[in-house]
C-alpha positions in Angstrom: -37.0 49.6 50.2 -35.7 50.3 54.0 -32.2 52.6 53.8 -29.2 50.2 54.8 -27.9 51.2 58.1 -24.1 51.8 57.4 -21.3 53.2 59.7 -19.9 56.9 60.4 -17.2 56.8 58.1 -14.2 55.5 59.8 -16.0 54.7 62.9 -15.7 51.0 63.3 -16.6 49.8 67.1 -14.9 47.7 69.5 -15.6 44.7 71.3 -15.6 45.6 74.9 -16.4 41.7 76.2 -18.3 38.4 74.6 -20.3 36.5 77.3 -22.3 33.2 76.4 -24.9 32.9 79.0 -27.8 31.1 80.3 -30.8 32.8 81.5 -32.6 30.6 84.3 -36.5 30.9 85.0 -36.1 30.9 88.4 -33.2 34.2 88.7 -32.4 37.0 86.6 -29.1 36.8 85.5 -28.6 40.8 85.2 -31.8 42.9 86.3 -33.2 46.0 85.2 -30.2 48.2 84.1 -28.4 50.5 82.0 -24.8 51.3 80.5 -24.2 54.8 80.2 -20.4 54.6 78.0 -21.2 51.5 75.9 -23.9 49.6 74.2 -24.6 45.8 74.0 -26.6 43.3 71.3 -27.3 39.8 72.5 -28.3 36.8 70.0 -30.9 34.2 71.0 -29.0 30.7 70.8 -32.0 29.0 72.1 -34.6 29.2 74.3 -37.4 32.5 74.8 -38.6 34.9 77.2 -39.0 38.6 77.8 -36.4 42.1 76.7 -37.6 45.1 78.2 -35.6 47.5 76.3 -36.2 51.2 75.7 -39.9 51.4 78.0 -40.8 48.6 75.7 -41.4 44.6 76.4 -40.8 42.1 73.8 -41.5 38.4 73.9 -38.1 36.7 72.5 -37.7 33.6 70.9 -34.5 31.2 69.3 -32.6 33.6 66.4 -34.0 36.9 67.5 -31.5 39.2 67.7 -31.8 41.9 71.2 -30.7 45.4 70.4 -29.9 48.0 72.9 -28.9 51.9 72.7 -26.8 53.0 75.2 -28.3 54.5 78.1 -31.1 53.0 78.2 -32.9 50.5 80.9 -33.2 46.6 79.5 -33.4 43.2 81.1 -33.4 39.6 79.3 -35.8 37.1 81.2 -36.3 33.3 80.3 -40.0 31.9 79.8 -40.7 29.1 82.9 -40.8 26.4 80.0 -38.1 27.5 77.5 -34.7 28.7 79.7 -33.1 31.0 77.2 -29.9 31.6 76.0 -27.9 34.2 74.4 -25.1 35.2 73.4 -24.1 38.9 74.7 -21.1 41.5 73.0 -20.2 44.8 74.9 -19.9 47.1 72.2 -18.1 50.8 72.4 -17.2 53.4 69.5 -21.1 52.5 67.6 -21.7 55.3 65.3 -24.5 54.6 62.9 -25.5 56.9 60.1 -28.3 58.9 61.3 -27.9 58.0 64.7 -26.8 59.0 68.2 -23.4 57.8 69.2 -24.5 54.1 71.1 -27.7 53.9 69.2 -28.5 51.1 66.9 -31.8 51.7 66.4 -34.6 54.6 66.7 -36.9 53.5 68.8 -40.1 53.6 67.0 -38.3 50.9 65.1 -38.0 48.2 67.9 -35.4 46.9 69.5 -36.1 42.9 68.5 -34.3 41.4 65.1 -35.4 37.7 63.7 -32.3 36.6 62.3 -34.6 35.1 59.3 -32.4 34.4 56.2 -29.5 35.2 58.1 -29.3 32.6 61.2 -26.9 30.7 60.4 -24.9 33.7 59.8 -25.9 35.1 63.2 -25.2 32.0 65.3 -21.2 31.5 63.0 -20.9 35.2 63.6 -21.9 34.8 67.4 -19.7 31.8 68.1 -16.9 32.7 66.4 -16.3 35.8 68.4 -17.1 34.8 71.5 -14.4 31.7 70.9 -11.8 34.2 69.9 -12.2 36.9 72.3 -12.2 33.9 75.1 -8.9 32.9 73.3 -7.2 36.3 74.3 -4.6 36.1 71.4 -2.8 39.0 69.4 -4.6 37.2 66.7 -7.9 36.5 67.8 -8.2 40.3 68.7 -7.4 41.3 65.0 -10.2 38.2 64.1 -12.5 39.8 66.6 -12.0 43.4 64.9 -12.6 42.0 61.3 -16.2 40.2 62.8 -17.5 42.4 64.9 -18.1 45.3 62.3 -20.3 42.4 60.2 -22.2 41.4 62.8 -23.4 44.7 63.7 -24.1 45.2 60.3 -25.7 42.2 59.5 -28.2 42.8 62.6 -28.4 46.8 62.5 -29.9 46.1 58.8 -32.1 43.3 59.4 -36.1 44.7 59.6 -38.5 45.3 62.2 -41.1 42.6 62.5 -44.2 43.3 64.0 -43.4 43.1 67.9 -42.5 46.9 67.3 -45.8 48.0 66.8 -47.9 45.3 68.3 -47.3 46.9 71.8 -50.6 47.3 74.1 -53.5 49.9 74.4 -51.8 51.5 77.6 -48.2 51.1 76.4 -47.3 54.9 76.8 -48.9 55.5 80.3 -46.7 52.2 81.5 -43.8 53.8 79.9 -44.3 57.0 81.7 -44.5 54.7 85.3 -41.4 53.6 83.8 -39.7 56.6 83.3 -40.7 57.7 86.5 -39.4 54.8 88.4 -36.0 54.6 86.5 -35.4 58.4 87.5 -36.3 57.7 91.4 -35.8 54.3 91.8 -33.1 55.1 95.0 -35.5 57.4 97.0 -37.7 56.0 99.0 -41.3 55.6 96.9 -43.9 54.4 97.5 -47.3 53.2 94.8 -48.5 56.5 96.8 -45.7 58.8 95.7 -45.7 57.2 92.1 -49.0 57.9 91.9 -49.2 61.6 92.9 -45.7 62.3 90.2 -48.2 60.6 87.5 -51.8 62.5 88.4 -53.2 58.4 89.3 -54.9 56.7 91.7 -52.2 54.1 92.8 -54.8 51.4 92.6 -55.2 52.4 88.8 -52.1 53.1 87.9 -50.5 49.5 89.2 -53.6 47.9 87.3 -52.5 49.1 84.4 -48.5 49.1 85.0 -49.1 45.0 85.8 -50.9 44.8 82.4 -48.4 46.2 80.4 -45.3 44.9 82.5 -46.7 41.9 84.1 -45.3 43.1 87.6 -46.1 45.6 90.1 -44.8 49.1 89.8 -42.8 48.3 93.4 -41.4 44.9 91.9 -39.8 46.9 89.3 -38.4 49.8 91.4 -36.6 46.2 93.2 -35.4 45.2 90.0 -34.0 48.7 88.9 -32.7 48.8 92.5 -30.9 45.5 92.0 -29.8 46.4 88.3 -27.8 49.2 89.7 -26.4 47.3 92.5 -25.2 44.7 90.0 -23.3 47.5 88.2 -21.6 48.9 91.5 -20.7 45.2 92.1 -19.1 44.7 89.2 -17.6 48.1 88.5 -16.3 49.2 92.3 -15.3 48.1 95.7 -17.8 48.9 97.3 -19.0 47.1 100.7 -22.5 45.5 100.3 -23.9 48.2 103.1 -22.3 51.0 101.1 -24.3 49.6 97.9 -27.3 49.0 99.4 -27.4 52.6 100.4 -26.2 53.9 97.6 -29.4 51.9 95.7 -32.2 52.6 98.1 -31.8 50.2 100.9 -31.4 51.0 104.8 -31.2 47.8 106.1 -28.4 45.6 104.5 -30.1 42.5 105.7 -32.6 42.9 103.8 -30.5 44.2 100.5 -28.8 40.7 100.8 -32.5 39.0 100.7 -33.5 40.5 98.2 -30.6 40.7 96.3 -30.1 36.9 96.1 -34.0 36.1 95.1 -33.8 37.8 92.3 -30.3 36.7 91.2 -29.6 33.5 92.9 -26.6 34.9 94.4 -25.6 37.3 98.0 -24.5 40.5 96.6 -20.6 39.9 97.3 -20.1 36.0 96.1 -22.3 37.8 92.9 -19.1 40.2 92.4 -16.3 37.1 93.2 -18.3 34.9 90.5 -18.7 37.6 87.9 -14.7 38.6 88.5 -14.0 34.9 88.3 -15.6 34.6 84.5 -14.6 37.2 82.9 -11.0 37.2 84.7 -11.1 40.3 86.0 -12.6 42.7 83.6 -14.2 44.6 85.0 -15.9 46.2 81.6 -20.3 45.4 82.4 
């Protein structure tokens, strides 16, 4: 029998923000990123698609639950046929027994829940405190604090199914790329430079990072490149030249391109809409 996963004794975490959002095939809501002072779990509503969390890529589907310790890179992508859905909680103050402060799981153990037995639970749980943290009451925050600490609980202790270990041949090399490209993602790299840091060919080592990944090594430097400037957006003022320089780009033009392909938006109407929903926390 697993060990139950229980909190740090009087360690209960806080809710940080609730978002309900809808991932479309054709943009990616938030890109490759990371929070370095809080965690986040997401619950699959409906829908399924792709978390890269941890070096590791999961397909998702309806009632999986998406784990995340802090710190580390993820992204949520829909499937072309199935637009997904999830529910998302920002999450500060998790201490798990046997854990680092942020972590809800090792890694070995995945970072993909089914909900299982427990789905209806999951999707009450979800609903309800997203509806009362909208709400913004004295009340709804105490309703909020009672929830949160099941939810965590409920998903922190549901098991591993097999997507943790049913990761392919070349999984650690990929990682490694990944590493690699999360660390340097600002300077200016090319598949040459990433290849010389790993000891590869670059014609081998994008062979096998598209195998794993199912993009090019460059296509996810943009995406880590785009992550980050959705965090400056959201967390700063910055000016969409000093961001685009900040993440790797010369050329501000062409920051703005690429910027609002991948998200749907131009970098600065991205900030006003993201301001605009979660009235002015600026918490993500």
């Amino acid at each position: 029998m697993a060990e139950e996963v229980r909190f740090v004794s009087g360690q209960m975490p806080s809710l940080l923000y609730a978002t309900k959002q809808i991932v479309a095939a054709s943009t990616i809501t938030r890109a490759i990123h990371r929070h370095e002072r809080f965690t986040e779990m997401l619950y699959v509503y409906q829908g399924a698609g792709q978390y890269i969390a941890g070096g590791y890529s999961y397909p998702i589907r309806t009632g999986d639950i998406l784990l995340y310790n802090q710190g580390d890179l993820h992204e949520v992508t829909s499937s072309l046929q199935h637009e997904i859905g999830t529910f998302c909680f920002g999450i500060s103050g998790l201490q798990l027994c046997g854990l680092p402060e942020g972590h809800f799981t090792k890694a070995e153990n995945g970072f993909v829940r089914p909900a299982m037995d427990e789905i209806d639970h999951m999707q009450s749980l979800s609903e309800l405190i997203y509806e009362h943290a909208e709400r913004r009451t004295s009340y709804s925050d105490e309703i909020v604090a009672q929830l949160l600490p099941a939810l965590v609980l409920l998903s922190a202790n549901l098991p591993p199914d097999a997507r943790a270990a049913d990761q392919p041949h070349n999984l650690v090399l990929a990682n490694r790329i990944r590493q690699y490209i999360g660390t340097h993602f600002t300077e200016q790299l090319t598949l040459e430079d990433i290849g010389e840091a790993m000891s590869m060919s670059p014609y081998h080592l994008a062979h096998i990072f598209k195998e794993i990944t199912g993009m090019s090594p460059i296509h996810y430097m943009i995406r880590c490149r785009v992550g980050e400037a959705q965090n400056l957006l959201i967390s700063t003022d910055y000016s969409a030249t000093q961001i685009a320089a900040i993440v790797g780009y010369t050329n501000v033009n062409h920051f703005n391109a690429i910027f609002a392909k991948l998200v749907g938006l131009p970098p600065i109407r991205y900030r006003r809409k993201y301001l605009e929903n979660m009235q002015g926390s600026r918490l993500q």
